[in-house]
C-alpha positions as a printed NumPy array, in Angstrom:
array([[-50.951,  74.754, 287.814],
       [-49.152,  78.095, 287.701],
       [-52.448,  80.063, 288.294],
       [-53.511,  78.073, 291.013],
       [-50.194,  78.523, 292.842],
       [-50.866,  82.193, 291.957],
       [-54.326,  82.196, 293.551],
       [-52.849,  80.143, 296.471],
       [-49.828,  83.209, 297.195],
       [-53.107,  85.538, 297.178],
       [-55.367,  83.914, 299.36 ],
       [-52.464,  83.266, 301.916],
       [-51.854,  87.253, 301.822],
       [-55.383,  87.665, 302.563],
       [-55.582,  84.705, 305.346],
       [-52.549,  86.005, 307.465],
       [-53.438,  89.621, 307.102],
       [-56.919,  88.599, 308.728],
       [-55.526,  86.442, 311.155],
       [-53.051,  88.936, 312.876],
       [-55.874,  91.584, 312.54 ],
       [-58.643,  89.308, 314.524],
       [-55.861,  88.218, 317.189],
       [-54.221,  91.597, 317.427],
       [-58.183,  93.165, 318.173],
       [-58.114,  90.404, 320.939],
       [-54.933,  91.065, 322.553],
       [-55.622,  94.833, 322.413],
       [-58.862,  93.955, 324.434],
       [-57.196,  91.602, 326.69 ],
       [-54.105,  94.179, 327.309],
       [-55.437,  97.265, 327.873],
       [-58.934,  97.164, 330.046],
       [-56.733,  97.554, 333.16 ],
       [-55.483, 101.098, 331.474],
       [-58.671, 101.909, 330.451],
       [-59.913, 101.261, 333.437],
       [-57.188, 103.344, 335.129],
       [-57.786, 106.293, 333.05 ],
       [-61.819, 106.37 , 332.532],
       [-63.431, 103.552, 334.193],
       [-64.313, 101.763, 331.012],
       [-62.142,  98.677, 330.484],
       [-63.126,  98.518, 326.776],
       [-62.118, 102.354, 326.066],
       [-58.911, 101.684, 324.051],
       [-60.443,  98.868, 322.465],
       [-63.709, 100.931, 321.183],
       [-61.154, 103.403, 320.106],
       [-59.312, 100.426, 317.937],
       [-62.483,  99.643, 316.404],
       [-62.961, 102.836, 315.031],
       [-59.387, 103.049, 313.474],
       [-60.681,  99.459, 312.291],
       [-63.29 , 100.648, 310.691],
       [-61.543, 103.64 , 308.829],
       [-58.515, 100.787, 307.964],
       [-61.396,  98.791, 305.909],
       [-62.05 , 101.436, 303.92 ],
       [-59.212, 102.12 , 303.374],
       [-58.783,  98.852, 302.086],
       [-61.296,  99.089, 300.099],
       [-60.601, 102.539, 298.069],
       [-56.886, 101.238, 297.356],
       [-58.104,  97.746, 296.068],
       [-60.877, 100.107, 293.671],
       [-57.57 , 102.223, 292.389],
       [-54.852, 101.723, 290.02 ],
       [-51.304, 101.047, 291.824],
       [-50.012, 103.83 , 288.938],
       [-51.638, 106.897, 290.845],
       [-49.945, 106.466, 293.825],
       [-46.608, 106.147, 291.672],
       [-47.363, 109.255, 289.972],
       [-48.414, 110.986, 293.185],
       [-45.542, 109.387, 295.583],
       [-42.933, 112.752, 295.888],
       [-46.536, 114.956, 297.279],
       [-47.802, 111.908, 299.182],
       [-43.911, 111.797, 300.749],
       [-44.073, 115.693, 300.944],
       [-47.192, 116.084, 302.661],
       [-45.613, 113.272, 305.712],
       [-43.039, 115.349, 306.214],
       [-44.403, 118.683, 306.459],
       [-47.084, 117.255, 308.974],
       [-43.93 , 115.091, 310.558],
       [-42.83 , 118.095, 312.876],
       [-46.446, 119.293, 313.332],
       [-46.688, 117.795, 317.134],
       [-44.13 , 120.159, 318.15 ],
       [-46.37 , 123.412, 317.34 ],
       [-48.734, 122.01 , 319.563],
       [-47.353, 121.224, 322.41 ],
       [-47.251, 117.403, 322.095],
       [-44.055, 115.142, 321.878],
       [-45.371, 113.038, 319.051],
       [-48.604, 113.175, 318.429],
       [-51.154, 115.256, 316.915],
       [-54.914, 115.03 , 318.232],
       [-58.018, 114.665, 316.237],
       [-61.054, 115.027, 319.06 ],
       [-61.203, 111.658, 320.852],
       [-58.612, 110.125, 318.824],
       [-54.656, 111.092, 317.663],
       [-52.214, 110.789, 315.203],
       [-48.463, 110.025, 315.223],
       [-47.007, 111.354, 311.963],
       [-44.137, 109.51 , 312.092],
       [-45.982, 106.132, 311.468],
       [-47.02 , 107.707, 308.156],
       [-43.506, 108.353, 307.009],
       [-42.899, 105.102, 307.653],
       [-44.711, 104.131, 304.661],
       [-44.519, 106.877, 302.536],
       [-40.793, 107.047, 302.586],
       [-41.209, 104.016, 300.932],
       [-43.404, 104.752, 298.474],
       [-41.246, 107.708, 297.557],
       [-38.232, 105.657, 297.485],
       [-39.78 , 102.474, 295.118],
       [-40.584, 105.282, 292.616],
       [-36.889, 107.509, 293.085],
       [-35.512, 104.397, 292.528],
       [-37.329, 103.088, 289.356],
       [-36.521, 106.215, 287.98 ],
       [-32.965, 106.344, 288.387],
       [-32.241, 102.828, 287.437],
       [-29.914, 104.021, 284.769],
       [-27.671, 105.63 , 287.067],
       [-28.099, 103.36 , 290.297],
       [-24.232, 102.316, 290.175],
       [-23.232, 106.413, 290.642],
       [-23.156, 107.479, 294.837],
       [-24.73 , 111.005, 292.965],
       [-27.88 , 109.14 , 292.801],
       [-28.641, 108.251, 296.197],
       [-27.754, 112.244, 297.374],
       [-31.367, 113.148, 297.06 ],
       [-33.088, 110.099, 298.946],
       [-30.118, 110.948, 302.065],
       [-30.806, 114.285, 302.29 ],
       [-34.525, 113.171, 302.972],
       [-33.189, 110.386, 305.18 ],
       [-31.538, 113.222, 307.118],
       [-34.839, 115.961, 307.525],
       [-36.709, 112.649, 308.977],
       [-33.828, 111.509, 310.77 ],
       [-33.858, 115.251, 312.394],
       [-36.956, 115.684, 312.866],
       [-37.594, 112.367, 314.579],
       [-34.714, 113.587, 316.883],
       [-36.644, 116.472, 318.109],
       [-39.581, 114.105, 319.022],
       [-36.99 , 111.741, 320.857],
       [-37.932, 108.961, 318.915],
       [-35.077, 106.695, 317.984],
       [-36.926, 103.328, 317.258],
       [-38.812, 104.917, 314.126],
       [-35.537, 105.996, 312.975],
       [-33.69 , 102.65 , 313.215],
       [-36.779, 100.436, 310.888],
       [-36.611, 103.656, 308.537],
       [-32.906, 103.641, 308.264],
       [-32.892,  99.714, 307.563],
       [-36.033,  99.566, 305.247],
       [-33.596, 102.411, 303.303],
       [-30.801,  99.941, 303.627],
       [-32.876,  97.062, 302.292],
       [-34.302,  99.279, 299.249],
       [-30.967, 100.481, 297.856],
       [-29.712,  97.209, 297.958],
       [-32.381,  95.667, 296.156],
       [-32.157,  99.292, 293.541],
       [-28.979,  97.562, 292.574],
       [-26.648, 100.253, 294.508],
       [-23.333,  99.505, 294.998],
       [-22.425,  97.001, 297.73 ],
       [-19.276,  99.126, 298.837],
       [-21.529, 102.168, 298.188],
       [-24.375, 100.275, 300.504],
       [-21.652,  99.558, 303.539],
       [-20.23 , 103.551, 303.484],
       [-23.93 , 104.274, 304.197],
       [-24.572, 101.447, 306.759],
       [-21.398, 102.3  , 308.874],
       [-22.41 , 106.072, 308.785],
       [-25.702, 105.233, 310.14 ],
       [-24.235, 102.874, 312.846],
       [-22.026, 106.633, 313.731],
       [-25.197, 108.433, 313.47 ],
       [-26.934, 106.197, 316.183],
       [-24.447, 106.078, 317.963],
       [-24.53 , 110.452, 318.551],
       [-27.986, 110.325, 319.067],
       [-27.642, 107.776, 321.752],
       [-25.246, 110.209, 323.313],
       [-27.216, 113.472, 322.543],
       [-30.024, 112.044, 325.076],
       [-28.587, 110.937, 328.778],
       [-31.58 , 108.288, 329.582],
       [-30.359, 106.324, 325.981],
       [-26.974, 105.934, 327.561],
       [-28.722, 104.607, 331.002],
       [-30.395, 102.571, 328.87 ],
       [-27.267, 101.06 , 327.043],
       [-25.765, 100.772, 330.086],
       [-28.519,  98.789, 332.445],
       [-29.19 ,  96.388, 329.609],
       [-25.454,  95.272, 329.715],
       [-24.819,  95.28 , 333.514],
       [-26.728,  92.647, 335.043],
       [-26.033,  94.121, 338.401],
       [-28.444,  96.584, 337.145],
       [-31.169,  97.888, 339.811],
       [-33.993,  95.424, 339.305],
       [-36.217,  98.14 , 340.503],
       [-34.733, 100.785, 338.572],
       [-33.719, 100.651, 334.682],
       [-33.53 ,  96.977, 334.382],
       [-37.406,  96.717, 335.66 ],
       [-39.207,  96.677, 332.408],
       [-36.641,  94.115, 330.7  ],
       [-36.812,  91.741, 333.495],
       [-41.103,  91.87 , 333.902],
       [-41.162,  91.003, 330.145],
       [-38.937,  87.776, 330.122],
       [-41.026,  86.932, 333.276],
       [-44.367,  87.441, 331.339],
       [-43.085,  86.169, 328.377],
       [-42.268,  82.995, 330.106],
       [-45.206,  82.644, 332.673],
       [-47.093,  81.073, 329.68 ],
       [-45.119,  77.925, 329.062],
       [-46.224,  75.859, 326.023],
       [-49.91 ,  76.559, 325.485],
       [-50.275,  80.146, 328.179],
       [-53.06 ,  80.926, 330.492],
       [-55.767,  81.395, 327.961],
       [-56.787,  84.791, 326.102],
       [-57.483,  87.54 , 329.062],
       [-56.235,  85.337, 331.747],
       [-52.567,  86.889, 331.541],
       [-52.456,  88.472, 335.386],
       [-48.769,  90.433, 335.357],
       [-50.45 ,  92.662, 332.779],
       [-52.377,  94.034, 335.556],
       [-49.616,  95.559, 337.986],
       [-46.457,  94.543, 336.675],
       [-45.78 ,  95.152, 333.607],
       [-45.387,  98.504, 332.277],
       [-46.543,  99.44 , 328.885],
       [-48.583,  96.351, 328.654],
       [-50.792,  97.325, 325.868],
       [-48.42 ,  99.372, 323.888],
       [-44.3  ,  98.654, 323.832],
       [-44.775,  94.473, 325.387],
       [-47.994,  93.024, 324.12 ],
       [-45.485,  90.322, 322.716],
       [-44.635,  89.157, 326.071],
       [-48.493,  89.632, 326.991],
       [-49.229,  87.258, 323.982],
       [-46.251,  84.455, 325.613],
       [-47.976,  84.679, 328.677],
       [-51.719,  84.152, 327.394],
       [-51.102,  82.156, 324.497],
       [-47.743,  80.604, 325.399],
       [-45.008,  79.682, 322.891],
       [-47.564,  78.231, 320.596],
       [-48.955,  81.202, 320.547],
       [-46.05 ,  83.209, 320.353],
       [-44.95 ,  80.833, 317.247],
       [-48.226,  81.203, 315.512],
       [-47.887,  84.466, 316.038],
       [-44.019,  84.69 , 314.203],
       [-45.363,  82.525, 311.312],
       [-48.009,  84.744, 310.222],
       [-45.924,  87.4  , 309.79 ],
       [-43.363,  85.341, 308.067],
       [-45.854,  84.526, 305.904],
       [-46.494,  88.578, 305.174],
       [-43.231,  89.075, 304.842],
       [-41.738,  86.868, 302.5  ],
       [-44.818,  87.008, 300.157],
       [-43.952,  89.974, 300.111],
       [-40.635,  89.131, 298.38 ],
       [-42.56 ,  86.723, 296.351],
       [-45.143,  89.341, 294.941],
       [-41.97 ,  91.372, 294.512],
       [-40.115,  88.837, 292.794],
       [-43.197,  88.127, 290.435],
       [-44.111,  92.183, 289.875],
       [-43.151,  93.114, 286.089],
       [-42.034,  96.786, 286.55 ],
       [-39.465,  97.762, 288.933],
       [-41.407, 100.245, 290.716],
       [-43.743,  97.712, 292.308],
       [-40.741,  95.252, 292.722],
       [-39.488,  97.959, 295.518],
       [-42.815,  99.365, 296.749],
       [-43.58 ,  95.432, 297.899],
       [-40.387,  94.617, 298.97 ],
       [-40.561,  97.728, 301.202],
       [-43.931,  96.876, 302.806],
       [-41.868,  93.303, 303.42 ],
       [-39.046,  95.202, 304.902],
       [-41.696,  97.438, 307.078],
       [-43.255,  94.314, 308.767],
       [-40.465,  92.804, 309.411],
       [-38.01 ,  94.966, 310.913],
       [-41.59 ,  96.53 , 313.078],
       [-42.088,  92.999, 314.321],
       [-38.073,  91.823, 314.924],
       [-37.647,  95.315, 316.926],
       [-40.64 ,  94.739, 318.959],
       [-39.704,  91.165, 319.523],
       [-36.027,  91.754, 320.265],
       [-37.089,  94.61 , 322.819],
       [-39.452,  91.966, 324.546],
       [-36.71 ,  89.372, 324.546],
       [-34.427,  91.788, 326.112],
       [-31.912,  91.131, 323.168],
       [-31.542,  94.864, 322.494],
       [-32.238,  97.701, 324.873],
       [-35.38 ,  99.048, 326.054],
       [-37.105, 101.449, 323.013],
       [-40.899, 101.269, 322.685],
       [-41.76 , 100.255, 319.804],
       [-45.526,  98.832, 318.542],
       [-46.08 ,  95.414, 317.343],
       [-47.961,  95.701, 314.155],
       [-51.757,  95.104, 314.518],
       [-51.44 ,  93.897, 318.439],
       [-49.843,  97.02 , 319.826],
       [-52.552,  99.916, 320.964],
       [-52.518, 103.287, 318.905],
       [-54.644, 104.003, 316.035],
       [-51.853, 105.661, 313.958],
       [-49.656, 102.79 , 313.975],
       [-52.427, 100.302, 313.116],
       [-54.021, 102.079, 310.601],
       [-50.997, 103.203, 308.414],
       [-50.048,  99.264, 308.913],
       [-53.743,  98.34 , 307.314],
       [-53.026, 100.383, 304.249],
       [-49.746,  99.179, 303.938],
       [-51.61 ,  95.927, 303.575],
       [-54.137,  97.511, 301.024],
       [-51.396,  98.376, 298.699],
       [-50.081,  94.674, 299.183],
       [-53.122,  93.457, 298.017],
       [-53.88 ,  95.834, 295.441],
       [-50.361,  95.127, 293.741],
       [-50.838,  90.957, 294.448],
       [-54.028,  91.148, 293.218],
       [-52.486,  92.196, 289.967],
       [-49.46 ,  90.512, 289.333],
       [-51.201,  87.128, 290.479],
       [-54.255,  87.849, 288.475],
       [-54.48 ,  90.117, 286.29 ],
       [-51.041,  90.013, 284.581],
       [-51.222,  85.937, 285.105],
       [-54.269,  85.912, 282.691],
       [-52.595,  88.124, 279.834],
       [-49.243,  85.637, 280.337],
       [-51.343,  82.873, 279.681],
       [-53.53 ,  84.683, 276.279],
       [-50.112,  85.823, 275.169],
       [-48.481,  82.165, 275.355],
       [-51.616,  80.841, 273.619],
       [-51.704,  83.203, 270.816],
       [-48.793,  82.442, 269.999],
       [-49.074,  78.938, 270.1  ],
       [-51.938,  79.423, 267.158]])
């Protein structure tokens, strides 16, 4: 009974995973041939460009479920390294955020995402002996502060915010300090709060989402068009690629509101199904995390958890008009290769590390208990 509920966590990873992949190729299809269209005539030109990132995910896949998890722990401070030297790179060539590869680009900062992560998990389960001092956690800030700048420079605040609370969600489970934990928390609430103000547009922003006198036409455009997509489906939606305010009224369609593209297609069902799966992701996370026997795994899992979530609760929140306008992707729906692909190996990792602790380390359990039974 306790390997088959083991078997059962690992084939639900695997189901969900696959499930938001094959819906989120749909809805890229379904909401962005009117861009493609727009920009080369081909209505499936993002889409052929997902497929390829698709296709490079897999293998991904593949080569982390073929290597041991203990390489990438040994490796983590020049995998983290590496992010944040190429982090600024867009900058040097003339781009905002990304950094192009022929027919295809790359946004850096969806890498240190997840290597900031992987970099933390191993600080961390390192330092366990001295978790409890604020000493410890000097070294992870400081590189919480070159991303936090560097992001700045590329006017990206969104990336920032599900960095800073993945961080948040790490020490915590590290065993910091709780009053150690909220010093940290209300300095990055400050921090926000000056780089809101270092960039006039944020503070329009701010502002339009809490006057609903706002210019419909103006700053409170996108907002509104998203509740109105969002809620166009009703229960059960239009039906996949029947969603018509993608097409002229909607901005960002494909990228920063697929969410509300999936309400109006697939309709709250939809929109449910689509909340459940990664639920599912998430806490098994917490359960593979909860089940890992060494701490560094513990964290690396927990922080993929933390990664999915706080991706999909921004994205959602933005298309619910609960917080302020900030594109964000949705992972897996959302089009841009980057963002999708870093998300796939994310997933890789997952299920190299489940894989593991539900198999592999379930099996020598079981020969240890019966050895010593004889």
């Amino acid at each position: 009974m306790f390997l088959k509920k083991r078997s059962t966590l690992y084939v639900r990873i695997w189901l969900s995973a696959a499930a938001l992949i094959a819906l989120g190729s749909v809805f890229v299809l379904s909401s962005s041939s009117v861009y493609g269209i727009s920009r080369t005539g081909n209505p499936a030109y993002y889409f052929e460009k997902h497929l390829i990132w698709l296709v490079l995910g897999a293998a991904g896949v593949y080569l982390l479920n073929k290597i041991n998890i203990k390489s990438i722990e040994k490796n983590s401070l020049l995998i983290f390294l590496f992010s944040l030297v190429i982090l600024p790179l867009p900058r040097f060539f003339g781009e905002l955020r990304w950094i192009r590869l022929g027919p295809l680009s790359f946004q850096p900062a969806e890498l240190v995402k997840f290597t900031f992560i992987i970099y933390l998990a191993d600080y961390f389960s390192r330092k366990r002996p001295e978790i409890l001092k604020f000493k410890t956690l000097i070294v992870p800030l400081i590189a919480l502060m070159l991303i936090t700048g560097i992001l700045q420079i590329q006017k990206d605040i969104g990336t920032f915010a599900i960095i800073f609370f993945t961080f948040i969600l790490l020490i915590f489970l590290a065993g910091v300090r709780i009053k150690h934990i909220i010093i940290i928390l209300l300095s990055g609430i400050l921090l926000f709060g000056a780089m809101v103000l270092m960039f006039p547009y944020r503070i329009q922003r701010i502002k339009a989402h809490f006057d609903h006198s706002a210019d419909t036409q103006g700053a409170k455009y996108q907002p509104l068009q998203s509740l109105i997509t969002l809620g166009s489906g009703g229960l059960t939606g239009k039906g996949p690629g029947a969603g018509e305010r993608k097409l002229k009224f909607l901005p960002e369609a494909h990228k920063d509101y697929i969410y509300a593209v999936v309400g109006e297609e697939m309709g709250f069902i939809g929109t449910s199904f689509v909340l459940i799966l990664f639920a599912l992701i998430v806490f098994s996370c917490f359960t593979v995390s909860n089940m890992a026997s060494d701490n560094y795994r513990k964290l690396l899992t927990a922080g993929i958890g933390g990664l999915f979530g706080f991706q999909f609760l921004l994205h959602a929140c933005v298309v619910l008009n609960i917080v302020p306008s900030k594109g964000t992707t949705l992972p897996f729906f959302s089009v841009g290769g980057s963002s999708f692909l870093i998300n796939v190996l994310a997933l890789g990792v997952l299920l190299n590390i489940s894989k593991k602790v539900c198999f592999e380390e379930s099996n020598d359990d079981f020969e240890e208990k019966h050895i010593s039974v004889r």
